[in-house]
C-alpha positions in Angstrom: -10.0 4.1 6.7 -12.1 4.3 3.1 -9.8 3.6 0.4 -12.4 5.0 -2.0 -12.9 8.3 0.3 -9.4 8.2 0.9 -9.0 8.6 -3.3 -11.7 10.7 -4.2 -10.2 13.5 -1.6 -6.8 13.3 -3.0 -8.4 14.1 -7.1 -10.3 16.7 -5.4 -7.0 18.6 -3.0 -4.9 17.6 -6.3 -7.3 20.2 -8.5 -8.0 22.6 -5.2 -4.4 23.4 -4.6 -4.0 23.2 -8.3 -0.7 20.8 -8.2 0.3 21.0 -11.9 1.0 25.0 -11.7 2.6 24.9 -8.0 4.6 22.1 -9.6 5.4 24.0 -12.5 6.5 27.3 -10.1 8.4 24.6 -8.0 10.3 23.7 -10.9 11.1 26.7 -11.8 12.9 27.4 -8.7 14.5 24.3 -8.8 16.1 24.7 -11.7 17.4 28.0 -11.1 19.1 25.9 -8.1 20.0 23.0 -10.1 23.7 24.1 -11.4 24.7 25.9 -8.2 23.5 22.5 -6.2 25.4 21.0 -8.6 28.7 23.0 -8.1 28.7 22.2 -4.7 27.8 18.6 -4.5 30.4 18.1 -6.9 32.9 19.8 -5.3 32.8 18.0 -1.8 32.8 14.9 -4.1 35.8 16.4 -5.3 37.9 16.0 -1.8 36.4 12.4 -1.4 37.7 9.2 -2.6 35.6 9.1 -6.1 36.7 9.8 -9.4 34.9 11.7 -11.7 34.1 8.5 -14.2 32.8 6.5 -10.9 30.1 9.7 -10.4 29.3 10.1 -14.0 28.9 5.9 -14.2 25.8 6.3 -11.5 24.6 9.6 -13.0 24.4 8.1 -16.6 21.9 6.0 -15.0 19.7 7.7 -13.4 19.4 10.9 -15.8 18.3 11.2 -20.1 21.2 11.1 -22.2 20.5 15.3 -23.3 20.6 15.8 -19.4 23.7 13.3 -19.0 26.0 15.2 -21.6 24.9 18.6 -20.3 26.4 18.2 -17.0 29.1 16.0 -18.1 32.3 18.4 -18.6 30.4 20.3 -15.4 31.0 17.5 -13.1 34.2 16.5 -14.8 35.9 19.7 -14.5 34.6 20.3 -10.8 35.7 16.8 -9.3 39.0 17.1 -10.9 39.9 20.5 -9.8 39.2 20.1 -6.6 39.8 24.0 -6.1 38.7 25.0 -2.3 38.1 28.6 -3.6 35.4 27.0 -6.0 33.3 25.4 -2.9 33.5 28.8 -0.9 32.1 30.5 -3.9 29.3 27.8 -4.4 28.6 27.2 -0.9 27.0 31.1 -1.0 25.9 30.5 -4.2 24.0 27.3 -3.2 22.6 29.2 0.1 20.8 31.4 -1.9 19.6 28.6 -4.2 18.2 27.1 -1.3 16.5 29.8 0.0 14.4 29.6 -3.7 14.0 26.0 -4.6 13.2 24.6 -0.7 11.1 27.6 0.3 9.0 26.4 -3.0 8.8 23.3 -1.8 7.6 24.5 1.7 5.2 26.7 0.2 3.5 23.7 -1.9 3.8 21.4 1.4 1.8 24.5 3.2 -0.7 24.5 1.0 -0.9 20.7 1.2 -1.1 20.5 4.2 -3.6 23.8 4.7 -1.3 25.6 6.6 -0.5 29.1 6.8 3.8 30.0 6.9 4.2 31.4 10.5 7.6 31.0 10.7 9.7 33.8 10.3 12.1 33.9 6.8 15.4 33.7 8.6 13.6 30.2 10.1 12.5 29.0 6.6 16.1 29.8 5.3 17.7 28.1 7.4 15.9 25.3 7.2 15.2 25.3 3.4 19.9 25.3 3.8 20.0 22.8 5.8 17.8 20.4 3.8 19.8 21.0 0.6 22.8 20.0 2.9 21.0 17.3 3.4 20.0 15.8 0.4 23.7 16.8 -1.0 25.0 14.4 1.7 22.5 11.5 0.9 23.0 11.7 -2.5 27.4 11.5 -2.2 26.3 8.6 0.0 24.5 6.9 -2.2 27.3 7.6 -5.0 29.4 6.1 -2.3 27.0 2.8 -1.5 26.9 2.4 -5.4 30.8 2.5 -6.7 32.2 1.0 -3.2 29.1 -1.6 -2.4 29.6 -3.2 -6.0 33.4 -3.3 -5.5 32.7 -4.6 -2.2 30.5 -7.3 -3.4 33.2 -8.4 -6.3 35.9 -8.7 -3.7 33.9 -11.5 -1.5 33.1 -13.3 -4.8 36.4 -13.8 -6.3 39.0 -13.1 -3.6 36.5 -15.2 -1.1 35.1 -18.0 -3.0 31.7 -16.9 -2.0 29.0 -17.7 -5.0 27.6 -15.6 -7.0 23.9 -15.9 -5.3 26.1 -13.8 -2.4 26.4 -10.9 -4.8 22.8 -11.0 -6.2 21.4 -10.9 -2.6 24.5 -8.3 -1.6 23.0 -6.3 -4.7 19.6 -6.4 -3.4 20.9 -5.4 0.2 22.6 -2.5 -0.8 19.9 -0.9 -3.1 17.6 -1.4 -0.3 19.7 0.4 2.3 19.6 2.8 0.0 15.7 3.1 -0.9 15.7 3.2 2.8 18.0 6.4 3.4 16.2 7.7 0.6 12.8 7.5 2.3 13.8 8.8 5.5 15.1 11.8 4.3 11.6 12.2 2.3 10.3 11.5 5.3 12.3 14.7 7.1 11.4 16.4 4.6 7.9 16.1 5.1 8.0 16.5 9.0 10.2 19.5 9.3 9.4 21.7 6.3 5.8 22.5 6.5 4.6 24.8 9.2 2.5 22.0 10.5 3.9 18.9 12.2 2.6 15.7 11.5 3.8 12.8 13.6 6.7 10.9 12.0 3.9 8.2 11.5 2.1 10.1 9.9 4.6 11.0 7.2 5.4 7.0 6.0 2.9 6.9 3.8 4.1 10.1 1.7 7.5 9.7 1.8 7.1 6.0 0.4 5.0 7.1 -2.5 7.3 9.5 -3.4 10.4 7.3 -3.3 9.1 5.1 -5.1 6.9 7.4 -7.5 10.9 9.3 -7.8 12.7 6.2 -9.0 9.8 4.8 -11.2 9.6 8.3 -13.1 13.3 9.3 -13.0 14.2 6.0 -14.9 10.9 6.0 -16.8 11.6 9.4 -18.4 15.4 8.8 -19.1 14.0 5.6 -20.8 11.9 7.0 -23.2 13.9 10.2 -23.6 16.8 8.2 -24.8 14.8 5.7 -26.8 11.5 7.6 -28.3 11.5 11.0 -28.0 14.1 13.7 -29.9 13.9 16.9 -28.4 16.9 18.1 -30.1 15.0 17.9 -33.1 12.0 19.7 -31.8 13.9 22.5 -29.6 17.8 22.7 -31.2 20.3 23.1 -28.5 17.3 23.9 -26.1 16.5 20.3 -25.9 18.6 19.3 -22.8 17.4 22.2 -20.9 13.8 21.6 -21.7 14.7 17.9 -20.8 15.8 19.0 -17.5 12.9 21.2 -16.9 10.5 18.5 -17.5 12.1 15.7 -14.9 12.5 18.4 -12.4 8.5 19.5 -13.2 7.7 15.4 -12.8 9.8 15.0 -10.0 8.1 18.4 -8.1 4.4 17.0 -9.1 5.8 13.1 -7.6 6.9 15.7 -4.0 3.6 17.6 -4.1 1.6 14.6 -4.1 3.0 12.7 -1.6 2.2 15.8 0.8 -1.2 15.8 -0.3 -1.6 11.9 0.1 -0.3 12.4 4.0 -2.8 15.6 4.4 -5.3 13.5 3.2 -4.5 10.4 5.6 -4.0 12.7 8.6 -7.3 14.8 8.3 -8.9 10.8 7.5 -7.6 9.8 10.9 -8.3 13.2 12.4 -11.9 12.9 11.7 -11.4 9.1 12.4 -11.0 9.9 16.3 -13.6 13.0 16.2 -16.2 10.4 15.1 -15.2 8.1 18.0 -15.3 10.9 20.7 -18.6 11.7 19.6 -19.7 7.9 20.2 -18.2 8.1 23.4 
């Protein structure tokens, strides 16, 4: 494997499939889906154990402050209604949302992956459904991990006795179980969505990138959103939208690229065992 080869093809693929538009269209998509997905996530939060305050603590972290207050009374208002006539509603709402934002992602995983979509649209559908389902149910259980791991943590520390070096490592534990879920649904992502299979192996090295290129630009945006840059003052009341629009345009580029960075390994190892046949 040439690191340097390995490199060079990804610039080149990254300017072939022309990334920053396809991420720009994904985006697009995805925040058409954004408030429907929201709807619904929030309403099965709604008939858990979580508060609305517990969700909006772990939101507040992860998203800009202009994104943060436009989805606050949403999320308020939805958890604490807990009306089952409002998650019937979404649930079609959010399967047609699906069928937008995830058959944008497929298409940019296709062209990744230089693939042509063979699958019929009821197929793509249903899959682009069930991966929404999906991510909706890793993100409640990462809410869940959060609020009840930290509680869970406090509780062996002062009802216990245990030290305090049990919760820093407990801390450490749980956000790593986390990353972990995190990455294997990237990871399923990139397996089942595209019309071409890689191997589950082949997939790693993509869906690590784009956990870790996910966290590092979620948290690097909301940091300098909140401390350097004033959109409000540039774009009025639009500000929190066009906040949204840009993490959802970073976060599709992040997705994008780690498809390209597998394509790229797989066709490298492709060509890796034509070369040795040929010896042979």
């Amino acid at each position: 494997m040439n690191l340097k080869k390995d490199i060079k093809s990804l610039i080149n693929r990254f300017v072939d499939d022309d990334i920053t538009a396809l991420a720009a269209q994904l985006s697009y998509n995805l925040i058409i889906s954004f408030f429907p997905f929201l709807i619904f996530l929030m309403t099965l939060v709604g008939y858990s154990s979580l508060t609305s305050q517990d969700v909006l603590r772990e939101m507040q972290q992860a998203f800009p402050e202009a994104v943060f207050q436009l989805i606050n009374n949403v999320v308020i208002e939805i958890v604490d209604t807990k009306s089952p006539n409002l998650l019937s509603f979404s649930i079609i709402i959010t399967i047609w949302s699906a069928s937008s934002g995830f058959r944008a992602i497929i298409k940019g995983l296709n062209k990744a992956y230089d693939e042509e979509e063979e699958r019929s649209i009821v197929s793509v559908t249903l899959i682009s459904v069930v991966s929404t389902l999906t991510l909706g149910l890793l993100i409640i259980a990462t809410i869940l991990f959060l609020v009840f791991g930290e509680i869970i943590g406090n509780m062996f520390v002062i009802k216990f006795g245990y030290p305090k070096l049990f919760k820093f490592t407990w801390n450490i534990v749980r956000y790593m179980i986390i990353i972990s879920m995190e990455s294997f649904v990237f990871m399923s992502f990139y397996h089942y969505l595209p019309s071409r299979r890689l191997t589950w192996k082949e997939v790693i090295p993509g869906s690590v990138f784009t956990t870790v290129g996910w966290i590092i630009t979620s948290l690097g945006f909301a940091f300098y959103v909140n401390n350097f840059a004033n959109y409000s003052r540039l774009y009025g009341s639009l500000g929190a939208v066009f906040v949204l629009l840009t993490w959802l345009y970073l976060t599709s580029m992040v997705i994008l690229i780690g498809g390209e960075i597998n394509a790229v390994l797989a066709i490298d190892k492709k060509d890796e065992y034509k070369k040795k046949e040929k010896d042979i």
